[in-house]
N, CA and C atoms of all chains as a GROMACS GRO file, in nm:
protein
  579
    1UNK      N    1   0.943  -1.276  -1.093
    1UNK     CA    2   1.058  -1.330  -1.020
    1UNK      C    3   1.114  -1.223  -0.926
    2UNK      N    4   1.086  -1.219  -0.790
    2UNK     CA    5   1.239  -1.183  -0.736
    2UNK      C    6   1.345  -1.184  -0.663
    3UNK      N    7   1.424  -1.099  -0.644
    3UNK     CA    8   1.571  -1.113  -0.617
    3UNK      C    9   1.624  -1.060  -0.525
    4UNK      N   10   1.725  -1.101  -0.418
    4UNK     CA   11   1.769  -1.051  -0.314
    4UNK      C   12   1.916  -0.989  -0.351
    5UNK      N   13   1.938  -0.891  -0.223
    5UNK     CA   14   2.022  -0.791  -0.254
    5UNK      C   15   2.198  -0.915  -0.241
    6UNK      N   16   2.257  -0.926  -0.358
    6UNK     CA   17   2.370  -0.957  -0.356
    6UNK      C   18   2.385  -1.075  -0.465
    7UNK      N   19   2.228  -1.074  -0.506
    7UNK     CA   20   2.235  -1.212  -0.598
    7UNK      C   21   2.282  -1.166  -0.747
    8UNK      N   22   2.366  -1.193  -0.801
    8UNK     CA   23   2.386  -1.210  -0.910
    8UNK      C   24   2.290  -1.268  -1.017
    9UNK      N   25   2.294  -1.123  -1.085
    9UNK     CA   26   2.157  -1.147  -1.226
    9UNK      C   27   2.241  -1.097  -1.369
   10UNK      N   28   2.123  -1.174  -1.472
   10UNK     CA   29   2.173  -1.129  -1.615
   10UNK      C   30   2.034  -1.055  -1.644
   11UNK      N   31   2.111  -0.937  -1.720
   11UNK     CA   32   1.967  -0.903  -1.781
   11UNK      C   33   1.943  -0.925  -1.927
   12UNK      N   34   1.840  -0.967  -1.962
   12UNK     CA   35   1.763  -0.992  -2.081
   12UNK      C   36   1.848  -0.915  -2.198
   13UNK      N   37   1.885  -1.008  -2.295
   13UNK     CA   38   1.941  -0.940  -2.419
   13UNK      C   39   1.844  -0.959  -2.505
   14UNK      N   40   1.775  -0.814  -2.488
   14UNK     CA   41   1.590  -0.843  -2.533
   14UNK      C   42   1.597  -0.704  -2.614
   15UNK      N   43   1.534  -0.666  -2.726
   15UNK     CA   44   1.551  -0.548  -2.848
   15UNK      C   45   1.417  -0.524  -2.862
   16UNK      N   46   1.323  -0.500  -2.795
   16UNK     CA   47   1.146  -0.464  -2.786
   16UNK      C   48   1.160  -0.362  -2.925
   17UNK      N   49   1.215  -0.274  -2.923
   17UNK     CA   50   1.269  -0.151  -3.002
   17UNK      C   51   1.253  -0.184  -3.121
   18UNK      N   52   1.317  -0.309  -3.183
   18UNK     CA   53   1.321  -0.379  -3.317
   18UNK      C   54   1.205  -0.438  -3.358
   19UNK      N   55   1.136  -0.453  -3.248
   19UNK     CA   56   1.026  -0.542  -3.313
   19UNK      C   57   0.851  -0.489  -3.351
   20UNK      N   58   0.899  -0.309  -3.255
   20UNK     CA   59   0.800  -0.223  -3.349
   20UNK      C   60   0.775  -0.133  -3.252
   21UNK      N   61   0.680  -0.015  -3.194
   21UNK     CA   62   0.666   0.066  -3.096
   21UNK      C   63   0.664  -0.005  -2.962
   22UNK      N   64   0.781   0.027  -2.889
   22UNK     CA   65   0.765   0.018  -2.768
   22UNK      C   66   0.857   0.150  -2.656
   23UNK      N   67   0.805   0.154  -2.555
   23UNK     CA   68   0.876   0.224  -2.464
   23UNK      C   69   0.941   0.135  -2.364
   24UNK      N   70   1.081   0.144  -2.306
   24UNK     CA   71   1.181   0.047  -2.208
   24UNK      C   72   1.263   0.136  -2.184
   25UNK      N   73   1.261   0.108  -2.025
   25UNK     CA   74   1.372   0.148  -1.933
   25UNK      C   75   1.497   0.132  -1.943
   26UNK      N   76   1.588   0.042  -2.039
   26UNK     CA   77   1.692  -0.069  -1.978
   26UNK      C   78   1.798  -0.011  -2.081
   27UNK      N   79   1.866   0.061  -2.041
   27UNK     CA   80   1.929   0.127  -2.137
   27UNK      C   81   2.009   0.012  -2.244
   28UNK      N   82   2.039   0.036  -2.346
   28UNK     CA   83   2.125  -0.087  -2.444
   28UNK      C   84   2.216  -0.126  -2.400
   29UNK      N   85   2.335  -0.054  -2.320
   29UNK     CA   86   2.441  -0.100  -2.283
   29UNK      C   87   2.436  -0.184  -2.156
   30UNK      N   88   2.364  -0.237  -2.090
   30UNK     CA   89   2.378  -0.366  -2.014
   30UNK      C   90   2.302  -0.471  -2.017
   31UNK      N   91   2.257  -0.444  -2.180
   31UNK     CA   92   2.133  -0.597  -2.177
   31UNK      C   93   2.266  -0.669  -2.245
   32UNK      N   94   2.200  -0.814  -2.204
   32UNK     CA   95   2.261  -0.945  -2.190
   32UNK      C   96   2.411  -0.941  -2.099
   33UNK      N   97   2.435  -0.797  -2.026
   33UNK     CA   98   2.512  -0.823  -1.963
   33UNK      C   99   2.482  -0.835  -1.768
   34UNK      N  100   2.599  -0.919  -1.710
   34UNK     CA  101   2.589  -0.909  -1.582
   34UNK      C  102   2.643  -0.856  -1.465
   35UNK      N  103   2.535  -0.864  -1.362
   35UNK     CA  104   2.548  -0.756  -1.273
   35UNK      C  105   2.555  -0.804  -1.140
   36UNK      N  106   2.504  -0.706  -1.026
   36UNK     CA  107   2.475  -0.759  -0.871
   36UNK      C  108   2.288  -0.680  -0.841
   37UNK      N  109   2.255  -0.750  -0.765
   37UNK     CA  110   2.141  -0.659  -0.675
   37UNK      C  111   2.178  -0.607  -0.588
   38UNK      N  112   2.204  -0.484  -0.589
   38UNK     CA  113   2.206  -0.361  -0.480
   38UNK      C  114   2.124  -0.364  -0.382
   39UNK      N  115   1.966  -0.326  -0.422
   39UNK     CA  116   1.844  -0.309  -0.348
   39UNK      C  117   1.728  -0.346  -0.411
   40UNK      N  118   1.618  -0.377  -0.340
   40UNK     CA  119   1.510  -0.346  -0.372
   40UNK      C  120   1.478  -0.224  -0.348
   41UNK      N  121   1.381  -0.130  -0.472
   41UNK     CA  122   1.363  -0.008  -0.475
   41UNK      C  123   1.214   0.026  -0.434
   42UNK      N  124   1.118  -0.068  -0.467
   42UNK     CA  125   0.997  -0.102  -0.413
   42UNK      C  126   0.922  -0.140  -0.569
   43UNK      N  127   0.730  -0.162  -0.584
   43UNK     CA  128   0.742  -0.182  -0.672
   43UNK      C  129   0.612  -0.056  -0.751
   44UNK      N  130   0.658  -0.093  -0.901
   44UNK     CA  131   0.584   0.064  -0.967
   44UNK      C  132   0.499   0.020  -1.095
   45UNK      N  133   0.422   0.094  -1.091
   45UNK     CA  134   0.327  -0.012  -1.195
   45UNK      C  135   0.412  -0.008  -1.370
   46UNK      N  136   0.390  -0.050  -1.458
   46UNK     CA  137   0.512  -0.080  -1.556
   46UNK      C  138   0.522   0.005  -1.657
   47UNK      N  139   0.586   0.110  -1.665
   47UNK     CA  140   0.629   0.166  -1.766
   47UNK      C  141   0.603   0.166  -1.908
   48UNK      N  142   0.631   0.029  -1.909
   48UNK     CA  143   0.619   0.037  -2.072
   48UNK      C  144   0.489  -0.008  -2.096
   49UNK      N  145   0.377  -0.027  -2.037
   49UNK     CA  146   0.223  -0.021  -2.003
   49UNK      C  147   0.186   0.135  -2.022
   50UNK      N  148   0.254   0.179  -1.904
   50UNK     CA  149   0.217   0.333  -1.881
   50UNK      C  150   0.233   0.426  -1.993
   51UNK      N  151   0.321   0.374  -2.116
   51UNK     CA  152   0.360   0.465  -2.193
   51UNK      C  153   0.263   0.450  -2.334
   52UNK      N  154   0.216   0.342  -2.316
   52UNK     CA  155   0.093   0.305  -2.418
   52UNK      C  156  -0.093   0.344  -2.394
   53UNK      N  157  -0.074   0.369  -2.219
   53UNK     CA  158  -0.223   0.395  -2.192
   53UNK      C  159  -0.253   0.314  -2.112
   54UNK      N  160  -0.183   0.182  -2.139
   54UNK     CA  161  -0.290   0.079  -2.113
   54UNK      C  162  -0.263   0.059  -1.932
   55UNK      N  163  -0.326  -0.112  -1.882
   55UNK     CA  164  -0.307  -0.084  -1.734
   55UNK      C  165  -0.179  -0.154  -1.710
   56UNK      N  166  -0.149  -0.117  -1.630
   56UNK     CA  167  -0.025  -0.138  -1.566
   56UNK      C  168   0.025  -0.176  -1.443
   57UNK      N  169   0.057  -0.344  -1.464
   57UNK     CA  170   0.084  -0.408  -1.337
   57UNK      C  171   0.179  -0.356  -1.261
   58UNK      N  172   0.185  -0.350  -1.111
   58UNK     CA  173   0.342  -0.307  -1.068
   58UNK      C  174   0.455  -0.446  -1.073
   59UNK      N  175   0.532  -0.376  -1.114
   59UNK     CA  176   0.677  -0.440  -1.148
   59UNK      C  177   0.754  -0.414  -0.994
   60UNK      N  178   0.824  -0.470  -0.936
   60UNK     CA  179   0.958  -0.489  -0.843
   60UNK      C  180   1.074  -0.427  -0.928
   61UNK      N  181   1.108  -0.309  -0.880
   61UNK     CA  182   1.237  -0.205  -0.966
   61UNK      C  183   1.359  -0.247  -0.812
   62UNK      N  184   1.454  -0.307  -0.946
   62UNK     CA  185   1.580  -0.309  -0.849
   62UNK      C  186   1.697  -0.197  -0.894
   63UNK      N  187   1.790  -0.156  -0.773
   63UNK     CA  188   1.932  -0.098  -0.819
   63UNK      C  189   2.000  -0.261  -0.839
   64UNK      N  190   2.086  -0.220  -0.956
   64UNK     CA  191   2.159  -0.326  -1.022
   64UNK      C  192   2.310  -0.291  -1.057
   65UNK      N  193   2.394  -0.315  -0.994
   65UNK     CA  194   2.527  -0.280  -1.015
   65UNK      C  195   2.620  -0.350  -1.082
   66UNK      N  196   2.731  -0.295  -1.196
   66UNK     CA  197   2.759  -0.369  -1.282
   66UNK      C  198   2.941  -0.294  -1.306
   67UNK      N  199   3.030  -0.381  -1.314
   67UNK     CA  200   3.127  -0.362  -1.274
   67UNK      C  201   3.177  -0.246  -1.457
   68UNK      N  202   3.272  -0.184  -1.423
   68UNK     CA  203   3.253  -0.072  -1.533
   68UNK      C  204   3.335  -0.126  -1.683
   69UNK      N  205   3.417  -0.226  -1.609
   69UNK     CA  206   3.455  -0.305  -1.761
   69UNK      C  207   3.353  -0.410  -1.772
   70UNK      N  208   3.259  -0.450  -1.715
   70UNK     CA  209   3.159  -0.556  -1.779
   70UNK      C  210   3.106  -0.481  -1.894
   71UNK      N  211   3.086  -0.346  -1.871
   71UNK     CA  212   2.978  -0.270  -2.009
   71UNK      C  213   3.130  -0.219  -2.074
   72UNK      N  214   3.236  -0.139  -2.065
   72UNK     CA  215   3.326  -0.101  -2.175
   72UNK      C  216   3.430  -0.157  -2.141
   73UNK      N  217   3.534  -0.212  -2.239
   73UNK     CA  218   3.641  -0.269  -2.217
   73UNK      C  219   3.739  -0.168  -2.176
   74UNK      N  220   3.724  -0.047  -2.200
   74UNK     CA  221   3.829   0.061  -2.145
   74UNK      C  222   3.748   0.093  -2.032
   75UNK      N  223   3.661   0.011  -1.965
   75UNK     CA  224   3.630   0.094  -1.818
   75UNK      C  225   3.747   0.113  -1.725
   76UNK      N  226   3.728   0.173  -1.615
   76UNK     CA  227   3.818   0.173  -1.490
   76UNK      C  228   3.784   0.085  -1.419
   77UNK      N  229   3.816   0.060  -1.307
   77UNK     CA  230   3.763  -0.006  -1.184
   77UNK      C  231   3.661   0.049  -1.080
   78UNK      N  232   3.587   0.110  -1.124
   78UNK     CA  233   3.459   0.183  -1.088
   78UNK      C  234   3.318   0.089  -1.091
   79UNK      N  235   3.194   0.137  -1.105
   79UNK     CA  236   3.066   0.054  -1.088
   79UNK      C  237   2.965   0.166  -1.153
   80UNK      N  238   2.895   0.111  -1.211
   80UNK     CA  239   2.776   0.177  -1.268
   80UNK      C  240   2.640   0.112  -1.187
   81UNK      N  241   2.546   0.211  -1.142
   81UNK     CA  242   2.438   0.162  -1.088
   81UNK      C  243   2.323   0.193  -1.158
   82UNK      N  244   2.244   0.067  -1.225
   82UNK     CA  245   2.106   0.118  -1.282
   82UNK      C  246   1.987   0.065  -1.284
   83UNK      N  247   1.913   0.097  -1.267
   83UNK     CA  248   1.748   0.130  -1.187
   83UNK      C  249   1.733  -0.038  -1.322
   84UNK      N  250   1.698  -0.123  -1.263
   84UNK     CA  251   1.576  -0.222  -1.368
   84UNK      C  252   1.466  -0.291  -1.316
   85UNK      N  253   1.388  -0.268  -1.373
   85UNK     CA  254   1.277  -0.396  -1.324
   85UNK      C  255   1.289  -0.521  -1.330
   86UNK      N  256   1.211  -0.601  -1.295
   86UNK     CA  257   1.225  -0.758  -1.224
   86UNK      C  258   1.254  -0.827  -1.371
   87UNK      N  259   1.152  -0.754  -1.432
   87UNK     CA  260   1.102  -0.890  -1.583
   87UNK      C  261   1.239  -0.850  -1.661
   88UNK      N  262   1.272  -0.790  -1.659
   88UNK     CA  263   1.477  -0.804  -1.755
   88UNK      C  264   1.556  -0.875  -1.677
   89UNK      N  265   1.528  -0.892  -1.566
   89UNK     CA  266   1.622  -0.985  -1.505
   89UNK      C  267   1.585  -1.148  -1.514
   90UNK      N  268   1.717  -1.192  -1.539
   90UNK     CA  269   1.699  -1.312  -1.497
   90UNK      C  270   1.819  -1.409  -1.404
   91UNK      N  271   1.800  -1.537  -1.394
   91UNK     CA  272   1.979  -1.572  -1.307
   91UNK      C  273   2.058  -1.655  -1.355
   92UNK      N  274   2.151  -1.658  -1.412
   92UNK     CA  275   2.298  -1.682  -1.442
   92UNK      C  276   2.272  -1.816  -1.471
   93UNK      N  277   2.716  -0.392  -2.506
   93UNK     CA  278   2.595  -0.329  -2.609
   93UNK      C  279   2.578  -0.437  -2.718
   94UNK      N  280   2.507  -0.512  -2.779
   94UNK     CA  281   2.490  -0.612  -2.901
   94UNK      C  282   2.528  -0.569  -3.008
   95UNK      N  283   2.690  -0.553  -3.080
   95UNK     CA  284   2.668  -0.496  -3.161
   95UNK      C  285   2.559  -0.549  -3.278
   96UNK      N  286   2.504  -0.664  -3.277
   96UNK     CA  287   2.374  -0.686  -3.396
   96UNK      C  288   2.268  -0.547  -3.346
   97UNK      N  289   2.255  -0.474  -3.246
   97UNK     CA  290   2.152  -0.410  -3.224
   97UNK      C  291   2.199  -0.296  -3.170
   98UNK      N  292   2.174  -0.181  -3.303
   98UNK     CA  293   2.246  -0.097  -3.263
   98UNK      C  294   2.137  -0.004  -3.136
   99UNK      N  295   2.207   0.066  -3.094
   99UNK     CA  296   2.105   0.145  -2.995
   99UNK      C  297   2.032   0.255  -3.087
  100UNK      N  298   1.883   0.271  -2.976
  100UNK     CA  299   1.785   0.335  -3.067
  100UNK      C  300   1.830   0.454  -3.028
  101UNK      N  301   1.814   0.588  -3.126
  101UNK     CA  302   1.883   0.743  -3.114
  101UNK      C  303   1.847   0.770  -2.988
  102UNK      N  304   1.769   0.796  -2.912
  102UNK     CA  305   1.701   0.848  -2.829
  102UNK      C  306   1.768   0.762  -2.649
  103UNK      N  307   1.844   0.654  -2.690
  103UNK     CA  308   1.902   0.580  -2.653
  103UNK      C  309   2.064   0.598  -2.591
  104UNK      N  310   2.107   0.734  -2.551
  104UNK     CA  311   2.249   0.811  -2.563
  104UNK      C  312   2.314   0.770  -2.477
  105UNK      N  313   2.259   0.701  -2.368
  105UNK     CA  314   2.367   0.645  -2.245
  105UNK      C  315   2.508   0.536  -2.310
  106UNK      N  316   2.618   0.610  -2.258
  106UNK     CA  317   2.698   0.490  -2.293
  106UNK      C  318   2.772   0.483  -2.407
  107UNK      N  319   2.716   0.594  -2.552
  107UNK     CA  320   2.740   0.564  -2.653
  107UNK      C  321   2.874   0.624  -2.712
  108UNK      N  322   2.978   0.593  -2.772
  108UNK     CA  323   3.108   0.621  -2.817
  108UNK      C  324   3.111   0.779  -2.842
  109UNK      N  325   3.054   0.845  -2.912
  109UNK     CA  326   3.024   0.951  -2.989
  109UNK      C  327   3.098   1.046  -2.858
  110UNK      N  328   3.028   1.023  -2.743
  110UNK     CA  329   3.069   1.084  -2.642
  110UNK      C  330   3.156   1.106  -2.537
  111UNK      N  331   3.227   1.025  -2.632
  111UNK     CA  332   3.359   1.003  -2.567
  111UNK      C  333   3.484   1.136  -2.662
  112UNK      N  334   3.412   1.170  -2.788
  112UNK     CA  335   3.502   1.220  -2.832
  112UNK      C  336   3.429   1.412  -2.843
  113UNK      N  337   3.299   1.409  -2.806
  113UNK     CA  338   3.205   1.513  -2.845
  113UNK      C  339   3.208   1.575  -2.657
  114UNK      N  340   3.218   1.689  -2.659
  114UNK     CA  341   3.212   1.731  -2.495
  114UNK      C  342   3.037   1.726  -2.524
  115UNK      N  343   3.020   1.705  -2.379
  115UNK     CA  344   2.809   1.719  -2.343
  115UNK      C  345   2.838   1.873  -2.305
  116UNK      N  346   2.745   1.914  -2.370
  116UNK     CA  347   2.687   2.082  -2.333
  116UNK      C  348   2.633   2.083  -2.235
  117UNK      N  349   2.674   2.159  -2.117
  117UNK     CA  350   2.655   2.139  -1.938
  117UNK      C  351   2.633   2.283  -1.946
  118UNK      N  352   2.654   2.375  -1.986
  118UNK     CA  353   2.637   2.496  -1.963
  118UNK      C  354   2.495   2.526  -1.902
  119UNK      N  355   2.470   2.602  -1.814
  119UNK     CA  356   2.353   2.608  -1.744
  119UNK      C  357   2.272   2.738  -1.898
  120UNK      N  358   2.120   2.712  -1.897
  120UNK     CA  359   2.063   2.782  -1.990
  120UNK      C  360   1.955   2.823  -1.973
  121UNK      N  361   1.852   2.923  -1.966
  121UNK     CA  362   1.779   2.997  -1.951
  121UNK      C  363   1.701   2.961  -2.042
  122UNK      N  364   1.513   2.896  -1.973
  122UNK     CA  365   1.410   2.884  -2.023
  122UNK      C  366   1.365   3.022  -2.074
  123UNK      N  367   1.284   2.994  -2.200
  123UNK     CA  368   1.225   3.072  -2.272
  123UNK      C  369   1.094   3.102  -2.282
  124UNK      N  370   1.042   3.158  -2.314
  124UNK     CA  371   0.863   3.200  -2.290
  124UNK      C  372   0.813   3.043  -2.324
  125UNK      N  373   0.860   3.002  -2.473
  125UNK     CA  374   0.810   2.876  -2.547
  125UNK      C  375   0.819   2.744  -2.414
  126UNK      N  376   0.969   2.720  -2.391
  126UNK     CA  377   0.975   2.640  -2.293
  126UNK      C  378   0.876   2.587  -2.160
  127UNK      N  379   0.848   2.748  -2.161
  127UNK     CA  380   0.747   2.752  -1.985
  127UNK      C  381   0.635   2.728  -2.051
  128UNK      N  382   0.592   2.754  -2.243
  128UNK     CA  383   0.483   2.736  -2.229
  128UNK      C  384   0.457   2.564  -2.254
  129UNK      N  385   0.544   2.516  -2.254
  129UNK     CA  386   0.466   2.388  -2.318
  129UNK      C  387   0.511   2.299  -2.163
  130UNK      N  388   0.590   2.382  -2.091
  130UNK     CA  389   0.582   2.297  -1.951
  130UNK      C  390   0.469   2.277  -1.864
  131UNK      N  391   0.393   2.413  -1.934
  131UNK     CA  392   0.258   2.426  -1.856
  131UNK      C  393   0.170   2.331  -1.928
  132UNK      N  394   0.180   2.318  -2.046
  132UNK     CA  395   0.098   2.240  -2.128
  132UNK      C  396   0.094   2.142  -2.060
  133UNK      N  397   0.230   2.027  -2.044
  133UNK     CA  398   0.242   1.927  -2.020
  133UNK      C  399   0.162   1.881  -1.929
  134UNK      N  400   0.210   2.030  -1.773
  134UNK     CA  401   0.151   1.951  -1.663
  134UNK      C  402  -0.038   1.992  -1.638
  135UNK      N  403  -0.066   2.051  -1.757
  135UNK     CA  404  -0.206   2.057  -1.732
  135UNK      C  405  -0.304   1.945  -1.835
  136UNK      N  406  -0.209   1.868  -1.885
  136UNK     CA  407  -0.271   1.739  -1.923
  136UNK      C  408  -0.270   1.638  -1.815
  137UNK      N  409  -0.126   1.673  -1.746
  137UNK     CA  410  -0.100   1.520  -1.623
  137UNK      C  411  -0.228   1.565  -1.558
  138UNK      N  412  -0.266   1.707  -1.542
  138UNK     CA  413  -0.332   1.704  -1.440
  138UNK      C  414  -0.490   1.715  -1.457
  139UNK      N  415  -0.507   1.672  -1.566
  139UNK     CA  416  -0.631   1.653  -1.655
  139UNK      C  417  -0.655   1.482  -1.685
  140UNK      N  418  -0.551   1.431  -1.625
  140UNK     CA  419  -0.513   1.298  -1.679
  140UNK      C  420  -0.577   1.232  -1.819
  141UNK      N  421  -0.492   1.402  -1.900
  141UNK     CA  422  -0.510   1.349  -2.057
  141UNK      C  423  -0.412   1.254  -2.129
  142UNK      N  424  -0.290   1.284  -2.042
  142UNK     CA  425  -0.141   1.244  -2.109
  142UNK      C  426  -0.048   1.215  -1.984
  143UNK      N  427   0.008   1.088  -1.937
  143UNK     CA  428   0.095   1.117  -1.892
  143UNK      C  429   0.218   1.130  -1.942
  144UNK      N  430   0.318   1.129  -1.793
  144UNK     CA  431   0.440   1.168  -1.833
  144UNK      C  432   0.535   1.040  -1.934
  145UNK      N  433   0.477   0.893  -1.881
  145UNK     CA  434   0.486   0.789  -2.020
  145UNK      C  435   0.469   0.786  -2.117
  146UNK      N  436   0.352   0.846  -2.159
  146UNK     CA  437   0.308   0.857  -2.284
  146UNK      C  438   0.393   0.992  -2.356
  147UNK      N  439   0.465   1.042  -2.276
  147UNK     CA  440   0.522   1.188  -2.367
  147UNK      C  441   0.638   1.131  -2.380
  148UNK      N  442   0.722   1.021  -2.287
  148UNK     CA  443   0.880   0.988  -2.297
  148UNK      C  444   0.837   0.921  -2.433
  149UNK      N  445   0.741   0.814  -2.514
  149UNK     CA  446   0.705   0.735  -2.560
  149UNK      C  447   0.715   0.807  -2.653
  150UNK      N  448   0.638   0.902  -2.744
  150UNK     CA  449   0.605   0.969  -2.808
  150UNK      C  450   0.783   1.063  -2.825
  151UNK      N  451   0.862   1.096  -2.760
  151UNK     CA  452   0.967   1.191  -2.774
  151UNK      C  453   1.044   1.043  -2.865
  152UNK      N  454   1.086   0.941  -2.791
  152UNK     CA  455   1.133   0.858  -2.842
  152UNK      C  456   1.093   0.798  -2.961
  153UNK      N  457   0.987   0.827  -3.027
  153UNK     CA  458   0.876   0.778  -3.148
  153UNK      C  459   0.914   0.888  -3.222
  154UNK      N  460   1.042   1.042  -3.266
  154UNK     CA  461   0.985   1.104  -3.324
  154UNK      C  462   1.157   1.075  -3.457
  155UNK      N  463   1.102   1.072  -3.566
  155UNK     CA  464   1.259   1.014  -3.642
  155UNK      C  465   1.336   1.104  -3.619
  156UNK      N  466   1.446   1.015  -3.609
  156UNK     CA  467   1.559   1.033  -3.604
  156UNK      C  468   1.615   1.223  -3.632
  157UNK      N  469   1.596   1.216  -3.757
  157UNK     CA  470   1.654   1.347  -3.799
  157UNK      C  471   1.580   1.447  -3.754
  158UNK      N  472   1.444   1.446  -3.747
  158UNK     CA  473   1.414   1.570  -3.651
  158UNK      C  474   1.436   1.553  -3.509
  159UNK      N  475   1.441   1.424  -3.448
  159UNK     CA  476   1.447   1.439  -3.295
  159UNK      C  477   1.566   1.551  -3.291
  160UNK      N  478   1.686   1.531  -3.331
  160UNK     CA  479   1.864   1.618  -3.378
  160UNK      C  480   1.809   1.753  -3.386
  161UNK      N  481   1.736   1.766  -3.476
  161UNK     CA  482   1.659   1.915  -3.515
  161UNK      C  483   1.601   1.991  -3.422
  162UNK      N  484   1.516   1.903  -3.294
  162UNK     CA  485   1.444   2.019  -3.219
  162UNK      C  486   1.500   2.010  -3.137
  163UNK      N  487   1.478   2.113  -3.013
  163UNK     CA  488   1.490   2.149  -2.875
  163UNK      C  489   1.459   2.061  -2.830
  164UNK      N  490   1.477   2.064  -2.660
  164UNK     CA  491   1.462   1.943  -2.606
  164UNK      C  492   1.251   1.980  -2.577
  165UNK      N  493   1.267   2.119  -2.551
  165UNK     CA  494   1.067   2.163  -2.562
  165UNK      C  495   0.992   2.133  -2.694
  166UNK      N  496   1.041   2.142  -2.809
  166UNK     CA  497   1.030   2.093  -2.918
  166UNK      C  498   0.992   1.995  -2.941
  167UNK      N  499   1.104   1.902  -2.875
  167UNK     CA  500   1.076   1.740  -2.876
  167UNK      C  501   0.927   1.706  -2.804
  168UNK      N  502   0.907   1.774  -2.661
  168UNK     CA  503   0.796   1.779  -2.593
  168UNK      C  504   0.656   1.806  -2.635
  169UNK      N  505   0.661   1.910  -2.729
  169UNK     CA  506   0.566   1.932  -2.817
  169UNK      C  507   0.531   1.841  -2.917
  170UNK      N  508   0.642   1.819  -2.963
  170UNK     CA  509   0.600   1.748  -3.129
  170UNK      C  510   0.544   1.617  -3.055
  171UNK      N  511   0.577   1.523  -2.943
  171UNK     CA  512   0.522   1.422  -2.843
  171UNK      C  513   0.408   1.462  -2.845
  172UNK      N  514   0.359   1.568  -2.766
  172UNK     CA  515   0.224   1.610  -2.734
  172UNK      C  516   0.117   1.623  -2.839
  173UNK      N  517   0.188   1.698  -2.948
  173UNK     CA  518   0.069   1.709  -3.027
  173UNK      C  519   0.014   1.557  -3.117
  174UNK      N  520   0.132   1.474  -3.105
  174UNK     CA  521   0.141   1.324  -3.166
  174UNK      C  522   0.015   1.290  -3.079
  175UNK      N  523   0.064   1.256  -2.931
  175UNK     CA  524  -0.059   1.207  -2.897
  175UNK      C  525  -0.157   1.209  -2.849
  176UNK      N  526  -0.205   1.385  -2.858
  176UNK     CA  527  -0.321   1.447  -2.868
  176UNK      C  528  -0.406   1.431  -3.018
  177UNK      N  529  -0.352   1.372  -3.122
  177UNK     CA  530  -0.393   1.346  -3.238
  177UNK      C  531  -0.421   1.184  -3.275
  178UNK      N  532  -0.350   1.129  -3.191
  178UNK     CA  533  -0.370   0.984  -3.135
  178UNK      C  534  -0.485   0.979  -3.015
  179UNK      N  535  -0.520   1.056  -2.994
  179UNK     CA  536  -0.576   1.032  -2.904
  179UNK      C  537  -0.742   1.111  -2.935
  180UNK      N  538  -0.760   1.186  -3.047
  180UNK     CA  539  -0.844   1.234  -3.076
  180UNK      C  540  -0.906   1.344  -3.027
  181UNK      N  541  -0.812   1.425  -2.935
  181UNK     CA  542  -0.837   1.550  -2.891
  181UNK      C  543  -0.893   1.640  -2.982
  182UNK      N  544  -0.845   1.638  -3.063
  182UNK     CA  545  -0.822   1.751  -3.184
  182UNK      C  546  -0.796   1.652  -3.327
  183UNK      N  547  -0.855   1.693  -3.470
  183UNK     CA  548  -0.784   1.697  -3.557
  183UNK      C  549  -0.690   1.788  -3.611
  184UNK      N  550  -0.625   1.676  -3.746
  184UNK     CA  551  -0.475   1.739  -3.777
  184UNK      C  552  -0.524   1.905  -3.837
  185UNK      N  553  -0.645   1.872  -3.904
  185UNK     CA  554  -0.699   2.032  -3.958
  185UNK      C  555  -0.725   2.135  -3.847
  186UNK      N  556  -0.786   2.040  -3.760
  186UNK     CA  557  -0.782   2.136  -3.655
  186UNK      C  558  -0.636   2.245  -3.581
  187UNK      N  559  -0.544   2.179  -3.530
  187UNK     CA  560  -0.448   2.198  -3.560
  187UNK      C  561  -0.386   2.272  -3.616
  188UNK      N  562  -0.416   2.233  -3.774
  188UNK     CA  563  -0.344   2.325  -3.892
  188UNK      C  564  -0.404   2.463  -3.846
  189UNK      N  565  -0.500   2.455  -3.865
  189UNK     CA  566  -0.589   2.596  -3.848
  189UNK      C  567  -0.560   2.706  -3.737
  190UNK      N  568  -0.521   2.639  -3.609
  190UNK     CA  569  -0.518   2.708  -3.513
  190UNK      C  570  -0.346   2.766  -3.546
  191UNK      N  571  -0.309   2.671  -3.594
  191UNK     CA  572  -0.139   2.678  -3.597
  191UNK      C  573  -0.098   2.847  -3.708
  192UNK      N  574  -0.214   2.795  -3.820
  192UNK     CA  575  -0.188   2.942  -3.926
  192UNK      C  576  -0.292   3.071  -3.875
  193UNK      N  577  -0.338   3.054  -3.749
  193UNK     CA  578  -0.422   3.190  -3.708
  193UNK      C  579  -0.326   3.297  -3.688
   0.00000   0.00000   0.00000
């Protein structure tokens, strides 16, 4: 899937972690929460492929911006920006 | 963050702890050990024995209580030798052996 810069996405409230060895980009604190598309960053073959050996399709890596009380309720009125690939995203 | 799912250790972005713990920023001076396993590292990338995935993979794979325990080169090592032993470079005797020379 992808996404243009301004579209509003959710990312995957997905726990790979739990379900036995894996390597992921997506730090814990903004899965299942939502964000904006910043940019397209271009695309890179997949990480969590790369971290097993195996081959590795390229993925579409977006900047994803997410308002700073969406992730902590004591945020400020600031923005956090973070790097995700296509396949955690999805749309609203 | 889900609280059903807590974050995995290796996982530090974001997490409360650090809100009350200052991060150690102090600038710090590599050590012989450090440079040596930096060299290690990049003469596997460049052997394309190991990449740099397979070592984040492996740092994040190491439990809990020792990840706390080692250095951050430490961590790099104990990765490396994981999956140089996964990978059949070397056995663990092998290893042992060279380790008690």
């Amino acid at each position: 899937m992808s996404f243009r810069a301004g579209e509003e996405v959710v990312v995957k409230n997905d726990w790979p972690e739990t379900r036995g060895p894996a390597h992921i980009r997506t730090p814990h604190y903004v899965r299942g929460r939502r964000g904006r598309v910043v940019r397209r960053l271009g695309a890179f073959p997949n990480p969590e492929d790369l971290a097993f050996a195996r081959p590795a399709a390229p993925r579409d890596l977006y900047h994803v911006s997410f308002a700073m009380r969406e992730l902590w309720p004591e945020g400020g009125g600031d923005e956090v920006v973070v790097e995700l690939y296509e396949h955690w995203l999805e749309r609203p | 963050m889900n609280s059903d799912n807590p974050p995995a250790h290796h996982d530090m972005g974001g997490v409360p702890r650090f809100m009350c713990e200052a991060v150690d920023v102090s600038p710090h001076e590599l050590n012989d050990f450090d440079r040596d396993v930096d060299a290690v590292r990049g003469l596997l990338s460049a052997k394309k024995i190991m990449s740099v995935d397979e070592l984040r993979r492996g740092i994040e794979a190491i439990p809990e209580a020792e990840y706390r325990r080692l250095s951050y080169y430490g961590r790099w090592i104990r990765s490396i030798a994981d999956n140089l032993l996964l990978k059949r470079v070397f056995t663990e005797a092998e290893l042992r052996a060279e380790m008690e020379r």
